[in-house]
RODO-2510 file (C-alpha; in nm, 4 decimals, decimal comma):
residues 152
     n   res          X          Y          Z
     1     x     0,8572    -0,6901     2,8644
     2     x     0,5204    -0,5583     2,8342
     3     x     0,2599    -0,4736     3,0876
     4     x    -0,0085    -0,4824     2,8782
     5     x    -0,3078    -0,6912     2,9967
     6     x    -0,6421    -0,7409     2,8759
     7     x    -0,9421    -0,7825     3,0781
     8     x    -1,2664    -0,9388     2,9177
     9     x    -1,1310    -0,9621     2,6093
    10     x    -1,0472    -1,3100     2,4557
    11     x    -0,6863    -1,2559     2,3874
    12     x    -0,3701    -1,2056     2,5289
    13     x    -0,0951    -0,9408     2,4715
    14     x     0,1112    -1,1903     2,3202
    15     x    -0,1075    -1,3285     2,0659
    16     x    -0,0246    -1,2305     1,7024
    17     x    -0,1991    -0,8737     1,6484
    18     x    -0,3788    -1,0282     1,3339
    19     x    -0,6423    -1,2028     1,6120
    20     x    -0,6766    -0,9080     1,8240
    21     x    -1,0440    -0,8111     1,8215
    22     x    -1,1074    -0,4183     1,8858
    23     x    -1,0786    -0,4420     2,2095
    24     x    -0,7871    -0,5580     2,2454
    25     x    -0,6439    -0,2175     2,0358
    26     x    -0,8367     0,0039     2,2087
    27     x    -0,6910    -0,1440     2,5929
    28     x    -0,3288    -0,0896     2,3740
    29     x    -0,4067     0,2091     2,2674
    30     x    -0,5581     0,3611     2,5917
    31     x    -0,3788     0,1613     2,8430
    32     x    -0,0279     0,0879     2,6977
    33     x     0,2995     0,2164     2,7080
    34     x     0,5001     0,3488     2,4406
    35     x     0,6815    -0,0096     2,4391
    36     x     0,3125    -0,1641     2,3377
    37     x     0,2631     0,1115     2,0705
    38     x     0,6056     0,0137     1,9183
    39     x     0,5495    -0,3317     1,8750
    40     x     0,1763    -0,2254     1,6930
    41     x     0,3557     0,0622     1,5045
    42     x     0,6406    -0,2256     1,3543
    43     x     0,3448    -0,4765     1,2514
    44     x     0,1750    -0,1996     1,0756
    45     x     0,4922    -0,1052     0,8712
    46     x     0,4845    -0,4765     0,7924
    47     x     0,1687    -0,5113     0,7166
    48     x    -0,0633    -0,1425     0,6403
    49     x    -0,3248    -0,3199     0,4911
    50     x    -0,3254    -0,6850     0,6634
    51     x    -0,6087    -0,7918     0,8922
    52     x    -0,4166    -0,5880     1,1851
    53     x    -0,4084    -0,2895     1,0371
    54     x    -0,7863    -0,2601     0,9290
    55     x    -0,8712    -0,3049     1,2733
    56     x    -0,6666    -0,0395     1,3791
    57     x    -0,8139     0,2077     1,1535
    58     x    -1,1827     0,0997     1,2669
    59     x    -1,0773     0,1262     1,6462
    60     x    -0,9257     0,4669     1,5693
    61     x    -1,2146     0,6052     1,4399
    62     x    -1,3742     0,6000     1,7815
    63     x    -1,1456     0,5951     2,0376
    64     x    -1,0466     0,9381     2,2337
    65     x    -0,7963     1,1311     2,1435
    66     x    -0,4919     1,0368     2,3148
    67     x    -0,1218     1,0000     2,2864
    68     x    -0,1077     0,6699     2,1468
    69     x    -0,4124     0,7015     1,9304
    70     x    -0,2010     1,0305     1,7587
    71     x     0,0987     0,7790     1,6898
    72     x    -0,0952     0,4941     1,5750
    73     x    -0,2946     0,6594     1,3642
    74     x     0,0098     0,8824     1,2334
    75     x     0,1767     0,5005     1,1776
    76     x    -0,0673     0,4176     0,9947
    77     x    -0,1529     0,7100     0,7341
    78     x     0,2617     0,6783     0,6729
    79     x     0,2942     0,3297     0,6517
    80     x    -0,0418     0,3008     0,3774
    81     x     0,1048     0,5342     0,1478
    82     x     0,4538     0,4442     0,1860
    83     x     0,3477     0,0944     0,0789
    84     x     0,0946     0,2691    -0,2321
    85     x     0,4277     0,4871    -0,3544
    86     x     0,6346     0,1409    -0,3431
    87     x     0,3598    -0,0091    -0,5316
    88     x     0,3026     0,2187    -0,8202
    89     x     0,7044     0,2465    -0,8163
    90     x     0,7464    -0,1242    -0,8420
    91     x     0,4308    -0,1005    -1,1318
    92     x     0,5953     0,1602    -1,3081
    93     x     0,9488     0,0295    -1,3559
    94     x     0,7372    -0,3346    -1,4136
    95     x     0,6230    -0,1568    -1,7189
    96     x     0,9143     0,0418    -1,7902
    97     x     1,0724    -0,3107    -1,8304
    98     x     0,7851    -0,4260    -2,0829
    99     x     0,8162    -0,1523    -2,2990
   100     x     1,1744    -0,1381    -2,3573
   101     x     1,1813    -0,5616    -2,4061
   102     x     0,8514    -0,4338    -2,6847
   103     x     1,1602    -0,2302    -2,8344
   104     x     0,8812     0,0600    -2,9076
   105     x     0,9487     0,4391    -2,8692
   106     x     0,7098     0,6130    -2,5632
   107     x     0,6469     0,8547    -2,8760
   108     x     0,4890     0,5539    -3,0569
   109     x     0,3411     0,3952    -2,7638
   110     x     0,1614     0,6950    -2,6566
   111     x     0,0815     0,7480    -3,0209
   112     x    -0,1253     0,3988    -3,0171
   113     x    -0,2949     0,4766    -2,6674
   114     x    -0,3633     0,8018    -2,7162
   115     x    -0,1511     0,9825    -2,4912
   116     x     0,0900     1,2713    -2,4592
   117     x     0,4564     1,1319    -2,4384
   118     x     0,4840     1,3695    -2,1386
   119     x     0,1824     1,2055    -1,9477
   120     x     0,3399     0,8346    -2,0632
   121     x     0,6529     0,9604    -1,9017
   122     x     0,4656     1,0501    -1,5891
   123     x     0,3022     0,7147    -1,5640
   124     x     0,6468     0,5371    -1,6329
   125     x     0,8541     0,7427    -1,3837
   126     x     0,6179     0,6171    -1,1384
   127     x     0,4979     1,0248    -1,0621
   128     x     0,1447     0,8922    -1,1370
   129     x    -0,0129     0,5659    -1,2091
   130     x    -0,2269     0,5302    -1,4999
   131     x    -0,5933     0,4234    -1,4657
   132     x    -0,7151     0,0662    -1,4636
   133     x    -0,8541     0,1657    -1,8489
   134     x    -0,5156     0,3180    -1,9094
   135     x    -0,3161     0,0496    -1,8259
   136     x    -0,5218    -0,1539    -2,0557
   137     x    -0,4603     0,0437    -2,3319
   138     x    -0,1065     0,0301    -2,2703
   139     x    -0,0859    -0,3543    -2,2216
   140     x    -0,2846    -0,3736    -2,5171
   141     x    -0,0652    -0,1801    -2,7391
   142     x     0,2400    -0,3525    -2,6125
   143     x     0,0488    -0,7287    -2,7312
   144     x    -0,0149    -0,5767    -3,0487
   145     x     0,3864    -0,4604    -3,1239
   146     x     0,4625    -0,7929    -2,9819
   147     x     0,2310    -0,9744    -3,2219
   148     x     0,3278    -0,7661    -3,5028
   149     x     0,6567    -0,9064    -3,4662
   150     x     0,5869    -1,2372    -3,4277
   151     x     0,4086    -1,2032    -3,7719
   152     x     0,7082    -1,1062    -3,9351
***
């Protein structure tokens, strides 16, 4: 059970995080417990970029260095990027997917967009992501191989 309590601020503890105005983090962050921190640290992991979690970051920017301002804001750097490299993972074997079911070589395909094979690797190993303009090409190439066959 938490302690937590807010004064002047129009929310409770218990409300869902999302509706927390900044004052309501910073009171967490300067007056909780580690119990309080945990329950803001598992609805960032949910959530890194939801409604929450930008308020967070904001109140972080300005509140004093303390204990549970380290660990949020630690939470939060690992829980953004986490969800990015699960993204461009999820992207890259997404397109991995579409250019096997094209039935095209990465040799051609990075022929057409003008690639390396090596860098078309990258992108499709999910090591980098390709550029919005790069992505593009690629979707574009794989339309036209798909086309081409439908013309046969």
């Amino acid at each position: 059970m938490s302690t937590l309590m807010f004064r002047n601020v129009d929310a409770k503890p218990s409300d869902p995080l999302g509706t927390w105005p900044h004052e309501a983090f910073q009171a967490a962050i300067e007056h909780g417990l580690v119990r309080d921190w945990r329950l803001i640290a598992y609805h960032i992991d949910a959530h890194p970029f939801g409604e929450a979690a930008a308020t967070l970051a904001e109140v972080l920017e300005y509140v004093d260095d303390s204990v549970g301002a380290f660990l949020l804001r630690d939470r939060l750097e690992k829980a953004r990027a986490a969800a990015v490299h699960d993204t461009v993972r999820r992207d890259a074997q997404e397109l991995t997917r579409l250019v096997a079911s094209a039935g095209i070589s990465q040799r051609e395909l990075a022929r057409r967009i003008g690639a390396s094979e090596s860098r078309l690797s990258t992108w499709l190993s999910g090591k980098q992501a390709p550029s919005a303009q790069t992505l593009a090409k690629i979707k574009l190439a794989l339309a036209d191989v798909e086309e081409g066959r439908n013309a046969r």
